[in-house]
C-alpha positions in Angstrom: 73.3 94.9 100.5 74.4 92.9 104.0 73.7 89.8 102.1 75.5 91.0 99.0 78.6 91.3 101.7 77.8 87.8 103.5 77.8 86.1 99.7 81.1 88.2 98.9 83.0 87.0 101.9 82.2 83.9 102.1 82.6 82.6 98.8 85.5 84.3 98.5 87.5 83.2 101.0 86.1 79.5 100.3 87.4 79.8 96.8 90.6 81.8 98.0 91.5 79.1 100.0 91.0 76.5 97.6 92.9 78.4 94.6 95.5 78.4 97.3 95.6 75.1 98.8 95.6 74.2 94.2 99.2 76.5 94.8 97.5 79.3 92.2 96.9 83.0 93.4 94.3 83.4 96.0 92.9 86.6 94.2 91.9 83.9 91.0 89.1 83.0 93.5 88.2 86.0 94.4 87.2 87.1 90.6 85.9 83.9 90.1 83.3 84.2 93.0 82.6 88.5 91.4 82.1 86.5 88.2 79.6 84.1 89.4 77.9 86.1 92.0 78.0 89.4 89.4 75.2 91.0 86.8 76.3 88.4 84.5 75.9 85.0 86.2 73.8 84.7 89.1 73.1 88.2 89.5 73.0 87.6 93.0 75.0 91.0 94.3 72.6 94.3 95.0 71.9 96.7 92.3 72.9 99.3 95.8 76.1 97.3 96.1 77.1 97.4 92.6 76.2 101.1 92.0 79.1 102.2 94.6 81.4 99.4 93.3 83.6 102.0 92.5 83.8 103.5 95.7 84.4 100.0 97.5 87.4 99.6 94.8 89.0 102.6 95.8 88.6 102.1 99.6 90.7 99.1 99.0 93.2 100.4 97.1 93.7 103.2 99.0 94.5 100.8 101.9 97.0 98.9 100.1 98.9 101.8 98.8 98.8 103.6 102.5 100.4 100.2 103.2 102.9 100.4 100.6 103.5 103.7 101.7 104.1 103.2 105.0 106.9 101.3 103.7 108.6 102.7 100.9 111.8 104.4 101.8 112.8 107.2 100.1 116.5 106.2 100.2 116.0 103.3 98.7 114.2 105.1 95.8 116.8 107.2 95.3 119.6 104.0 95.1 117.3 102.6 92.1 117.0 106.3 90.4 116.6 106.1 86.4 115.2 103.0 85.9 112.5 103.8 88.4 111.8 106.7 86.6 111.2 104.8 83.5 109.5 102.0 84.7 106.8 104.6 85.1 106.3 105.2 81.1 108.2 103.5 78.9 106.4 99.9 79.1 103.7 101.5 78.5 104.6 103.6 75.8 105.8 100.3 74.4 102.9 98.1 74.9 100.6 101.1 73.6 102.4 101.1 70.5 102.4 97.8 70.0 98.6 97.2 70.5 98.8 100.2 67.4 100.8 97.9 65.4 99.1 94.6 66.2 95.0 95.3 66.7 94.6 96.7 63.5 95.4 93.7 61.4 94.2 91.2 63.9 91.0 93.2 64.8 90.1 94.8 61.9 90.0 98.3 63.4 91.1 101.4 63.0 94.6 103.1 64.5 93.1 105.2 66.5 90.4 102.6 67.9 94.0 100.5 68.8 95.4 103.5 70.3 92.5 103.7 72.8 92.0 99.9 73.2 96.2 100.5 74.1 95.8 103.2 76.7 93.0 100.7 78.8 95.2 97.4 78.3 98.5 99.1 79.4 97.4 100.2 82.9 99.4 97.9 85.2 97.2 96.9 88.3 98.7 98.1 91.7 96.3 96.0 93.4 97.6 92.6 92.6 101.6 94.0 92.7 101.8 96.2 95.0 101.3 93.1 98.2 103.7 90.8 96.2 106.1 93.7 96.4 105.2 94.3 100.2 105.8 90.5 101.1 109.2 90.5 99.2 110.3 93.9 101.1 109.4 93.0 104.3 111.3 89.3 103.8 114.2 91.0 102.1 114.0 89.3 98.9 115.4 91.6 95.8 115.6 94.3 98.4 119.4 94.7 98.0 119.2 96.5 94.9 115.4 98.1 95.7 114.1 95.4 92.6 110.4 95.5 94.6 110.6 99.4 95.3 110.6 100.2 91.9 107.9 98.3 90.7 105.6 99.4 93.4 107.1 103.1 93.0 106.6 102.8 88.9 103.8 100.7 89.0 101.6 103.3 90.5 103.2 106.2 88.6 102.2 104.1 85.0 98.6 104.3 85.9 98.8 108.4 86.3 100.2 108.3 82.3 97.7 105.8 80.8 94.5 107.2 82.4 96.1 110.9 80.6 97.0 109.5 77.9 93.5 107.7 77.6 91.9 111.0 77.9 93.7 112.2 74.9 93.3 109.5 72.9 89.1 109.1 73.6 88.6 113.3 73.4 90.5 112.8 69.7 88.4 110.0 68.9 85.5 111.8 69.9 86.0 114.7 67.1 87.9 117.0 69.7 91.5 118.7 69.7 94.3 117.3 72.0 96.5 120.3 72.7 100.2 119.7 74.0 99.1 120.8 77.4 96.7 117.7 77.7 99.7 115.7 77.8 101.3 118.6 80.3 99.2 117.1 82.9 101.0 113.7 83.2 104.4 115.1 84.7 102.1 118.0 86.7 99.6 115.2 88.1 102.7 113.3 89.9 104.2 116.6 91.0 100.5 118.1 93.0 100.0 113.9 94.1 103.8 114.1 95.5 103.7 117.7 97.0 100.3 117.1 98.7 101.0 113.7 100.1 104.7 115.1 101.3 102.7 118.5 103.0 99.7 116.5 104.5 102.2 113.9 105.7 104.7 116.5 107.4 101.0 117.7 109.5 100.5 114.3 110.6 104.0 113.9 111.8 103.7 117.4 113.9 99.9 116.9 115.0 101.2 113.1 116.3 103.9 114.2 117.8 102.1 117.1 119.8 98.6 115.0 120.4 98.9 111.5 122.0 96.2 109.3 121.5 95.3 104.9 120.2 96.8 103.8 116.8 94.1 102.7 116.2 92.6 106.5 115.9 96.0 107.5 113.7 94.8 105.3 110.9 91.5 106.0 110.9 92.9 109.7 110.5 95.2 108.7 107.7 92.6 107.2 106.3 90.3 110.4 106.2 93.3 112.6 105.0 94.0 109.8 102.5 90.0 109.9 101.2 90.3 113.5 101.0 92.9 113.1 98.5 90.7 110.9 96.6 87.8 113.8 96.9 90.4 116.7 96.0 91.1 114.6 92.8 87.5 115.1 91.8 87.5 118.0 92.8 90.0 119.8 91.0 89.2 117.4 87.4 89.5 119.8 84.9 91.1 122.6 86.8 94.6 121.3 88.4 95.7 117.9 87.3 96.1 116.1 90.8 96.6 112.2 91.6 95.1 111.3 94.4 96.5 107.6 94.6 100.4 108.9 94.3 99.2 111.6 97.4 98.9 108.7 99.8 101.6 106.5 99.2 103.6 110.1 99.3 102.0 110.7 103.0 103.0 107.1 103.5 106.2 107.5 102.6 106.9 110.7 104.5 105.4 109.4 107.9 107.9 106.7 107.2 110.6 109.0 106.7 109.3 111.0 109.4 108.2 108.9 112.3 109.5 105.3 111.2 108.3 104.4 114.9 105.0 104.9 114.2 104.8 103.8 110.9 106.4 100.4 111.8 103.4 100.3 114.5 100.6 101.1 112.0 101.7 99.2 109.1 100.2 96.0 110.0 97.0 97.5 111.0 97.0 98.4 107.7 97.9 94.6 106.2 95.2 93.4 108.3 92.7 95.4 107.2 93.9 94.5 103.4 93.0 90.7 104.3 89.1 91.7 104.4 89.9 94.9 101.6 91.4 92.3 98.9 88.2 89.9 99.1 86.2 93.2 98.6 88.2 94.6 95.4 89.1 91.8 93.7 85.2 90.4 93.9 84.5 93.4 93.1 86.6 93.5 90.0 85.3 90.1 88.9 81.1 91.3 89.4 82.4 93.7 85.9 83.9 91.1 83.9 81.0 89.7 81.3 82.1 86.1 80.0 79.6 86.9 77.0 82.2 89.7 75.8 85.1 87.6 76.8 83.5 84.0 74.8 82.5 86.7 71.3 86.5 87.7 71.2 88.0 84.7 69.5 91.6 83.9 69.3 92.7 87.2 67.7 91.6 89.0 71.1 93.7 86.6 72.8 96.9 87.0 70.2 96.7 90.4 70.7 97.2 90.5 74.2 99.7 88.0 74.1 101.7 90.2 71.6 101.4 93.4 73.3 102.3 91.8 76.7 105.5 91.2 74.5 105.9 94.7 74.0 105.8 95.5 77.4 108.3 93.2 78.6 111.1 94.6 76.1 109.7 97.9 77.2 110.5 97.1 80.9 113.9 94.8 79.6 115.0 98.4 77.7 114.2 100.3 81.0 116.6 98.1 83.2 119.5 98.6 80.9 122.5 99.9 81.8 121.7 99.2 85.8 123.7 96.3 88.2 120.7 93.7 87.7 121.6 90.7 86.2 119.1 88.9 84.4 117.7 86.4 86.3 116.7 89.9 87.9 115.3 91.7 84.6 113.6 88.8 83.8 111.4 88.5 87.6 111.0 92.9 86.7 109.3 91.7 83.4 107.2 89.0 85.0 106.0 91.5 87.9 105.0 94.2 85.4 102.7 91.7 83.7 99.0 92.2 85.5 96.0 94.4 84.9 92.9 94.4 86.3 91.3 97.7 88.8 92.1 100.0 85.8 91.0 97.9 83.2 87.6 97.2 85.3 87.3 101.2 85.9 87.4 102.6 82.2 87.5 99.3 80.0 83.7 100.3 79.3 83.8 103.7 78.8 84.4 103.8 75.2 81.5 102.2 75.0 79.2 104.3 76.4 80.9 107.2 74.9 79.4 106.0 71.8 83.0 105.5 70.0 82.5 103.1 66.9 85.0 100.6 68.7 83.7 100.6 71.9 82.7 96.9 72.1 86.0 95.4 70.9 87.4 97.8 73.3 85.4 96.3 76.1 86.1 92.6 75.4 89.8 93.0 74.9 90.1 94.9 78.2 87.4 91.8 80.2 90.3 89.2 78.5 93.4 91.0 79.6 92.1 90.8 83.5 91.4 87.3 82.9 94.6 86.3 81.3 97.3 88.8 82.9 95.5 88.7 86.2 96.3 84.7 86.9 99.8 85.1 84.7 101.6 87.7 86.6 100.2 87.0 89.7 101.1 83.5 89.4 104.5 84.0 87.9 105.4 86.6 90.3 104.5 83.6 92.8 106.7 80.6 91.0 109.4 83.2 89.7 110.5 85.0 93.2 112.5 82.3 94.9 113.8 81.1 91.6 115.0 84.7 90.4 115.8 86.7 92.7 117.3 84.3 95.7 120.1 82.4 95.6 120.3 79.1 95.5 121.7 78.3 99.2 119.2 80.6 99.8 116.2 78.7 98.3 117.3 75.8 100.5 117.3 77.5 103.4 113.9 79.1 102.5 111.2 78.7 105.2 108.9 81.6 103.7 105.5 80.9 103.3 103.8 81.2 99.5 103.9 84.9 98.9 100.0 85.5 99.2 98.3 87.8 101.6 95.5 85.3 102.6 98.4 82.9 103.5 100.4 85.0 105.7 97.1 86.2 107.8 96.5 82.7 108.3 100.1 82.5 109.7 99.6 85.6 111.6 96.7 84.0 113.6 98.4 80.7 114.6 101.2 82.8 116.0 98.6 84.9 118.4 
């Protein structure tokens, strides 16, 4: 497994860097060396490595989104208010429907097949939006009217509703009865995630304020509390609907609220620990994609992600209506909402070893949408920013480095 890790590291950061220094996303390298080093290619990562792949994905995540936590104001939240709210169902209610609409006369299968291949391609990936959001925040960019806040905020809440609505749609597939308190769970799994994070982050504040000890030891605290979440989540499957994701970026949030001091501290032991967590996940990611699946599809796989992502940017454009951005703004919104990948990687092959007739096609749509949304929202998050939300004087003036996590480490150390 320590060589798995050697292999991991450094051929991700060598093809990282040269995505970066090519002026694409570093994280393209980084599924590009999980593809080649993965079950599929070389086959060169540990069957011991792989089979807690899972784990290692949500370690990282949970990192970023303690991060993104850490630096989420609640005020600003509340300035946004109804369009953040949205954000967190309605594109993916639209792309969903649209993957109903589209699959089965591209695809050849049937509307319920669609409906589940819709709930794993909607997912929108925190992983790759939430840093682009944390860059923007912590440069001010879009700030002014919360533009990144609500697509972290919404971007996390829309994978709570697809992995329900998933559920629903593979337990009817499946012969089984979806009852209206299946899809109870969605508004109850945000409410338990929020109340937990908000309690667990109130304890911190007392027990730090009372007990003085390293930073250092504060994070690796808020890590445990924040992998207890994880474990509660498990836990209560079946019982309670709980997210365990929305708990820590609510603890974040409320230490923030709490004890900015200390949360101004610990954020960037947090983005420093993301540079070495990013390598891990999105690797990780790419070790699941299988290029056989992806060459099989054809073009109507491809259309029909291309359509859908159409569907979701009118479902984000309908969710900004009626609010002060202009749109240069709604436009960057629609862009940023664009990526998938950690949720797509988690359940794209479940379907498939549920046994459900369309579990194949299910599969190699969802290995196609990391590949094509991954590089396309990443990257036009990347070329879109300055141009969208900045004004011009302001893009002149501009001495921000490209908005990429590898890129501003690298900064970080020349400055130490």
């Amino acid at each position: 497994m320590l060589v798995s890790f050697a292999y991991i590291f450094f051929l991700g950061l060598s093809l990282g860097y040269i995505f970066k220094k090519l002026k694409l996303p570093s994280l393209l390298g980084m599924i590009l060396t999980g593809i080649i080093l993965g079950p599929y290619m070389l086959n060169a990562l540990s069957e011991s490595l792989l089979s807690v792949s899972v784990e290692l994905r949500q370690i990282a995540l949970v990192i970023i989104l303690m991060r993104a936590g850490l630096a989420l104001d609640i005020n600003d939240l509340k300035k946004v208010g109804r369009p953040a709210i949205l954000m967190c169902f309605i594109p993916a209610c639209f792309e969903i429907a649209g993957m109903m609409i589209i699959a089965p006369l591209l695809l050849n299968i049937s509307l319920l097949e669609a409906a589940v291949m819709g709930t794993v391609v909607a997912a929108v990936s925190p992983a790759i939006i939430v840093p682009k959001m944390l860059y923007l925040m912590e440069n001010n960019i879009g700030t002014k009217k919360s533009i990144p806040q609500m697509i972290m905020a919404g971007g996390s809440v829309d994978d709570v509703f697809v992995i329900v609505l998933f559920t629903a749609f593979t337990t009817l597939a499946l012969g089984g009865e979806v009852s209206a308190i299946s899809f109870v769970q969605i508004p109850l799994s945000i409410v338990t995630g929020l109340f937990f994070g908000i309690v667990i982050g109130l304890a911190l504040w007392k027990f730090f304020k009372i007990f003085h000890m390293r930073d250092s030891i504060k994070v690796i605290i808020m890590m445990s509390c924040a992998f207890m979440f994880l474990g509660v989540e498990e836990w209560l499957k079946g019982i309670l609907p709980f997210s365990g994701l929305l708990a820590v970026m609510a603890m974040g949030a409320t230490i923030l609220k709490t004890y900015p001091v200390l949360a101004k501290r610990i954020s960037p032991k947090y983005t420093k620990l993301w540079v070495a967590a990013e390598i891990l996940l999105f690797v990780l990611v790419g070790a699941t994609v299988d290029i056989k699946y992806a060459a099989a599809a054809g073009l109507a796989a491809i259309a029909v992600i291309l359509f859908v992502l159409i569907f979701r940017m009118i479902g984000v454009f309908i969710s900004m209506l009626k609010t002060e951005l202009n749109m240069r703004e709604r436009l960057f919104c629609m862009i940023a909402y664009l990526p998938k990948a950690t949720v797509q990687a988690a359940i794209g092959s479940l379907p498939l070893s549920m046994g459900l007739p369309g579990g194949k096609i299910v599969l190699t749509v969802a290995v196609l949408a990391i590949l094509i949304t991954a590089p396309l929202g990443a990257f036009g998050i990347d070329i879109s920013y300055k141009r969208l939300l900045m004004s011009k004087d302001s893009r002149e003036e501009d001495k921000v480095m490209p908005l990429d996590t590898m890129a501003q480490f690298g900064d970080e150390n020349k400055n130490e």
